[in-house]
N, C-alpha and C positions, 0 to 999 in steps of 0.2 A: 820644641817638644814640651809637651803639658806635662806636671807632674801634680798626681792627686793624693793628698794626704785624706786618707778617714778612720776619725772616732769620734771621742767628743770632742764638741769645739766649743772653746771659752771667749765669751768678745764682751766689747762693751759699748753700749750704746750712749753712754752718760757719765757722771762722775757719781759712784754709789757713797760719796759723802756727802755731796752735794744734791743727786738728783735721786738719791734713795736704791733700795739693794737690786731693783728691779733695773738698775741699770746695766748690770749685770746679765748677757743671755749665755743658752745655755743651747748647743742642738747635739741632743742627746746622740743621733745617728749620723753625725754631718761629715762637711768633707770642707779641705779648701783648695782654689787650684792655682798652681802659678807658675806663670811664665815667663822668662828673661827676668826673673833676679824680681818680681813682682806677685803679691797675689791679684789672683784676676777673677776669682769668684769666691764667694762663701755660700753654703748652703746644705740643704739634705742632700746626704748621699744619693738615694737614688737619683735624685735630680740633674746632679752635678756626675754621676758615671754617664749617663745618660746625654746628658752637651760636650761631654767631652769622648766617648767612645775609645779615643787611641792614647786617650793618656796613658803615661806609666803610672800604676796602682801602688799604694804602699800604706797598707792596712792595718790598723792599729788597734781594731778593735773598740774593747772598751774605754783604752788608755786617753788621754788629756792630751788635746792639741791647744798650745797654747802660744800667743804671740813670745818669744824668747826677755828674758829676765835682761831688767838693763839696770847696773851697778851707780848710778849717779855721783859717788865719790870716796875715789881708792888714791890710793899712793903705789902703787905699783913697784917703785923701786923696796918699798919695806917689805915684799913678798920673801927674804929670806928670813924675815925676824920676827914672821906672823904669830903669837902663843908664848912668846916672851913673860919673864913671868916680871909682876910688882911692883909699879912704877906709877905715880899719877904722871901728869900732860909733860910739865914740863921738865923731871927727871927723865920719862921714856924718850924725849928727844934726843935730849944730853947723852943717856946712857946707851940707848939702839937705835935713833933715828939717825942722827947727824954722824956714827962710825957707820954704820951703814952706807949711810948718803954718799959719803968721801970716797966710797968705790967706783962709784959713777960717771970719776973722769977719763976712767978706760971704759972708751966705745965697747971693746970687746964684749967685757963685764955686762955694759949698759944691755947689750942686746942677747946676752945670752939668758938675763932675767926678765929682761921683755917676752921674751917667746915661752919659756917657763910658765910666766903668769897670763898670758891667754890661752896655753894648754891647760893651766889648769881650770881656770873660768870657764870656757867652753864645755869641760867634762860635766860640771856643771846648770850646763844652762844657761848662763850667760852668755848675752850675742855684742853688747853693748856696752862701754864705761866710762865714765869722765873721771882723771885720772890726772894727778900733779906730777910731773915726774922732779929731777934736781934740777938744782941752779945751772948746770951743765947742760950745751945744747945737745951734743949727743945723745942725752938721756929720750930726750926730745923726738930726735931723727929713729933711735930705738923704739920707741914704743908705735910712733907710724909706722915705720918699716915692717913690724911683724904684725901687726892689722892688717894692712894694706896688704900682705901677702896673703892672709886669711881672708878677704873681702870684709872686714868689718867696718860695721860702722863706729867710730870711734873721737872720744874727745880729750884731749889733754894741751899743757900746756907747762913751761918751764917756769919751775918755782922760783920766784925771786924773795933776799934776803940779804939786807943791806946791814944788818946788828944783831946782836944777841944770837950768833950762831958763830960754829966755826970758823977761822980765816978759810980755811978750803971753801965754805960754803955760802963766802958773802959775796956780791958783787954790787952794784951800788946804783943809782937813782937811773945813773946815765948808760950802763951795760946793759940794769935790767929792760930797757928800754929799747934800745938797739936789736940786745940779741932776742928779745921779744918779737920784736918787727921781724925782722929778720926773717924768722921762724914762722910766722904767719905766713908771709908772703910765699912761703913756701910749702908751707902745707894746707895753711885750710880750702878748704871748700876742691879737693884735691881726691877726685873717686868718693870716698863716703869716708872723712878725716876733715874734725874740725879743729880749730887752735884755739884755745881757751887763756886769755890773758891771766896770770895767776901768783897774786903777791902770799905768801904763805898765810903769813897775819898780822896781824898791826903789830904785835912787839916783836917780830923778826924784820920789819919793815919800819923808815923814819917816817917824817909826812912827808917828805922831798923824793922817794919811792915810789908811794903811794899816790902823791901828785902827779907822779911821769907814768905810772899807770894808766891813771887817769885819763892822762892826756892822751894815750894809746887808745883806749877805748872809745874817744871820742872818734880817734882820728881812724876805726875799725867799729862803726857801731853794730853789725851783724855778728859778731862774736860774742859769746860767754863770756864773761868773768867771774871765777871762784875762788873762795878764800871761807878761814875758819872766823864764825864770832858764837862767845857767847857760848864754851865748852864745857869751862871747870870755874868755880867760884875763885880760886886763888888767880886765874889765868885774868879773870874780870878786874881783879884787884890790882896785878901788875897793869893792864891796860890805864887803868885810873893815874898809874903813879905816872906811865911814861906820856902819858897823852892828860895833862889837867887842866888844858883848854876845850876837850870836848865834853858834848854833856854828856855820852855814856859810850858805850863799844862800837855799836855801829855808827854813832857820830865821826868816826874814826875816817872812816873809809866815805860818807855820805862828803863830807867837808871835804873830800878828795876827786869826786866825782865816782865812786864806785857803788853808786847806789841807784839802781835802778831796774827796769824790767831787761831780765837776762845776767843780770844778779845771782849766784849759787854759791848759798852761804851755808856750811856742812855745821852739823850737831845744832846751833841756838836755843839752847836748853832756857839757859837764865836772863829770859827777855824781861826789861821793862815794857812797863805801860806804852811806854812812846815809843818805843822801838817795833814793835806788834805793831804799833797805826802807821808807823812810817812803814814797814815792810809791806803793808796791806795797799798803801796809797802808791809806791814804788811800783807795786804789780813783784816782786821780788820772789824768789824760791828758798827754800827750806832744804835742807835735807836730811834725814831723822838716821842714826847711824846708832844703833841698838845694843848689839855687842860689843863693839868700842866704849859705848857710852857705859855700862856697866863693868866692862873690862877693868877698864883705867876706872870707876869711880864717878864719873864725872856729873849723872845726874839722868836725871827722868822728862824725855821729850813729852809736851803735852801735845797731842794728836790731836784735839780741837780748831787747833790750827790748820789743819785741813780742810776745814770748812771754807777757810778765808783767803789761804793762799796755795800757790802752788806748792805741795811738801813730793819727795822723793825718799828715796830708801837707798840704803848703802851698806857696804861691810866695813867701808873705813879700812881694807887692808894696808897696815898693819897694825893698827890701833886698835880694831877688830878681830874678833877669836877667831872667822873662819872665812873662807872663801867664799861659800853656798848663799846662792840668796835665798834658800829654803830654809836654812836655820837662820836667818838674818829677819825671813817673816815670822820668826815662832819667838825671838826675840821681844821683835815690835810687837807682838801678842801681850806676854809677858810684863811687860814697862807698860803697857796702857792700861791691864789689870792693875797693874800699882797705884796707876791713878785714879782706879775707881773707872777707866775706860774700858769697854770690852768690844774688842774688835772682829767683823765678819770675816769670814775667809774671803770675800767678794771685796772688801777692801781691804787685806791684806796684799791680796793678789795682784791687786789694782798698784799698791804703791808699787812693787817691785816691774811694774809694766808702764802701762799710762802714765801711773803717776807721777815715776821718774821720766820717762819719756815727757812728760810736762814740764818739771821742774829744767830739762834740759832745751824746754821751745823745741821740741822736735818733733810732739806729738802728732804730726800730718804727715811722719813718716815713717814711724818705727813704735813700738809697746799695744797695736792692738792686730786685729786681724780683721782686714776689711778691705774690699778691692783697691787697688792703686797703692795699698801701703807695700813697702821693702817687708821680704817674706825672710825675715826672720825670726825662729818658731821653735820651741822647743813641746817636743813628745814628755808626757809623764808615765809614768808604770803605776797608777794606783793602788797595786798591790808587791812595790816591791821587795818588801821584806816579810816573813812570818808574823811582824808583831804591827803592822801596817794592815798586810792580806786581812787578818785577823780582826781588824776595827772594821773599815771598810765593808767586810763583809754582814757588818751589822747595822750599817746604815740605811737611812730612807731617801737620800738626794743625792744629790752629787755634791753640795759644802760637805756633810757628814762623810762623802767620802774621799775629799780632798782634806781635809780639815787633819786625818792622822798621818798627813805625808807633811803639809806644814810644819807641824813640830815633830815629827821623829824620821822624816826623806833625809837624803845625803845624797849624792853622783849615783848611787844604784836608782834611784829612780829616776835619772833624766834616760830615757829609752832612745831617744834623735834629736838632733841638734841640725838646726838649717839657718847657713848663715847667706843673705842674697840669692835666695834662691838654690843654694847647693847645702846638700846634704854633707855633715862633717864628722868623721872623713867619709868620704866615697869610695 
């Protein structure tokens, strides 16, 4: 059975940092259609009721159909302690991450905040997220297990941390390795669930860690690897002291083999010179985490960077103030003002779709709307609050009329959520 979604529909033909805002289309009347878990056409409504006759209809109007929001880099298990207040990087681990994390070694636990936090993402908008869970493999089996029940497409992978963290939460060069393997074998490439090799960061990590990562990735080269560099200036300075045979942070992880294309490195605020031309020459990802990054203090992503590599968008839950990746784009709005950057709604939009869908190599199956891609799709309500209706309604486009749901939308304006094809809930 066909199902026909129509209002507007937002897609992209280009990278509008790269290929300019006209990458960006736009069909004011349109529809998309899809079947088995795919879409199978784009185009004007009339056109598309018309080839398709017996579809089921599901009218939206004026409202925003748009590929679904994909989270590029969460911590999932910190969903209880998201809004915590006063802490930069490395007291908020000490004091909310790492008590936190400790709960993780009851499965129970693991899965009943697993399922929480893709209830809540979904409410949301969110169809998609690359996600650290703890050193604990349960944590691991938790967060696929309640994807996998949802149809999602999903990525994560067990944090490893051999120093400078809790006894409960270390495990060491040779476990991280094992139960890494392990865990792969087991889930990736398993329905639409990938495994993401994932050393926390260099100072939670020795080189002898880092090295058996490595060696993983070599020995698994279709998988991700994520990890933090290059957060908070005092975090740069620790790296210096415990690493002073490298030349800078991400020396760290490069002299380990964990530098390359499929590389997802969250925040990298305080890059050097050569860090920028090796990320560029690597083919490497970015991820720009906006709310965290001002949360905690840590600093002002330059979005220029976007020009040159692949960048994504994230909430960093729980280091991040909020779930939405609608106030996660009004952030990144915000922080590139500061820089004297001012960003379109067309690429705002874009990181929280494509762009992380890019930074995650996924992008030929998920963040845009265009036949053969996985129909995962989130509705918008352009008008859904009085002080939204209100702007909107004095607009001349459709950015001016997205543009007051960017910074002031929350969960009242995602109207439908489809994840593979099914409507959520049904």
């Amino acid at each position: 059975m066909t199902d026909l979604i129509l209002g507007q529909v937002l897609r992209y033909a280009g990278d509008p940092f790269v290929d300019g805002l006209s990458a960006a289309q736009i069909l004011g009347q349109g529809a998309v259609a899809i079947e088995a878990g795919r879409i199978t056409a784009v185009g004007e409504a009339a056109d598309l009721r018309a080839r398709y006759p017996r579809a089921r209809l599901h009218n939206h109007g004026r409202k925003l159909i748009s590929a679904g929001f994909i989270d590029a880099h969460v911590h999932y298990p910190q969903t209880a302690i998201i809004a915590s207040w006063g802490k930069r990087l490395i007291d908020w681990l000490n004091t909310y991450t790492f008590p936190e994390e400790m709960r993780f070694s009851d499965p129970a636990y693991a899965q009943e905040i697993a399922n929480r936090y893709l209830n809540l993402i979904l409410a949301r908008g969110t169809t998609t997220v690359c996600s650290y869970a703890t050193i604990h493999p349960a944590s691991v089996d938790a967060i696929f297990t309640a994807a996998q029940t949802r149809g999602m497409r999903l990525f994560a992978g067990k944090t490893c941390m051999d120093r400078n963290a809790p006894e409960g939460l270390r495990d060491t060069a040779r476990t991280a390795y094992d139960d890494s393997k392990r865990l792969l074998e087991k889930w990736h490439g398993i329905d639409r669930l990938s495994y993401v090799i994932t050393p926390r960061f260099s100072p939670t990590s020795t080189p002898e860690q880092l090295q058996a990562l490595g060696a993983l990735w070599r020995d698994y080269p279709d998988c991700l690897m994520q990890t933090h560099l290059s957060e908070q200036t005092d975090e740069i300075a620790w790296v210096k002291d415990l690493f002073p045979q490298s030349r800078d942070y991400l020396d760290t992880y490069e002299a380990q083999g964990l530098l390359r294309e499929g590389a997802v490195y969250g925040h990298a605020i305080h890059l050097t010179d050569r860090e920028r031309a090796r990320l560029v020459e690597a083919g490497a990802s970015l991820v720009h985490c906006p709310t965290s990054n001002t949360f905690i203090g840590s600093g002002l992503f330059d979005m220029t960077l976007a020009t040159k590599l692949r960048v994504g968008l994230a909430t960093d839950t729980g280091g991040g103030s909020n779930f939405s990746m609608l106030h996660t784009m009004a952030a990144a709005y915000e922080v590139a003002q500061l820089r004297g950057q001012s960003l379109h709604p067309a690429q705002l939009w874009w990181l929280a779709t494509q762009g992380s869908a890019r930074a995650l190599s996924c992008e030929d199956r998920i963040g845009n709307i265009a036949p053969g891609m996985e129909a995962d799709l989130v509705v918008i309500d352009l008008a859904s609050t009085p002080a939204i209706e209100q702007a909107t309604r004095r607009a001349e486009d459709l950015w001016q009329q997205l543009f007051p749901t960017i910074m002031m939308g929350d969960d009242r304006a995602v109207a439908e959520v489809w994840v593979g094809g099914k409507r959520i809930p049904d």
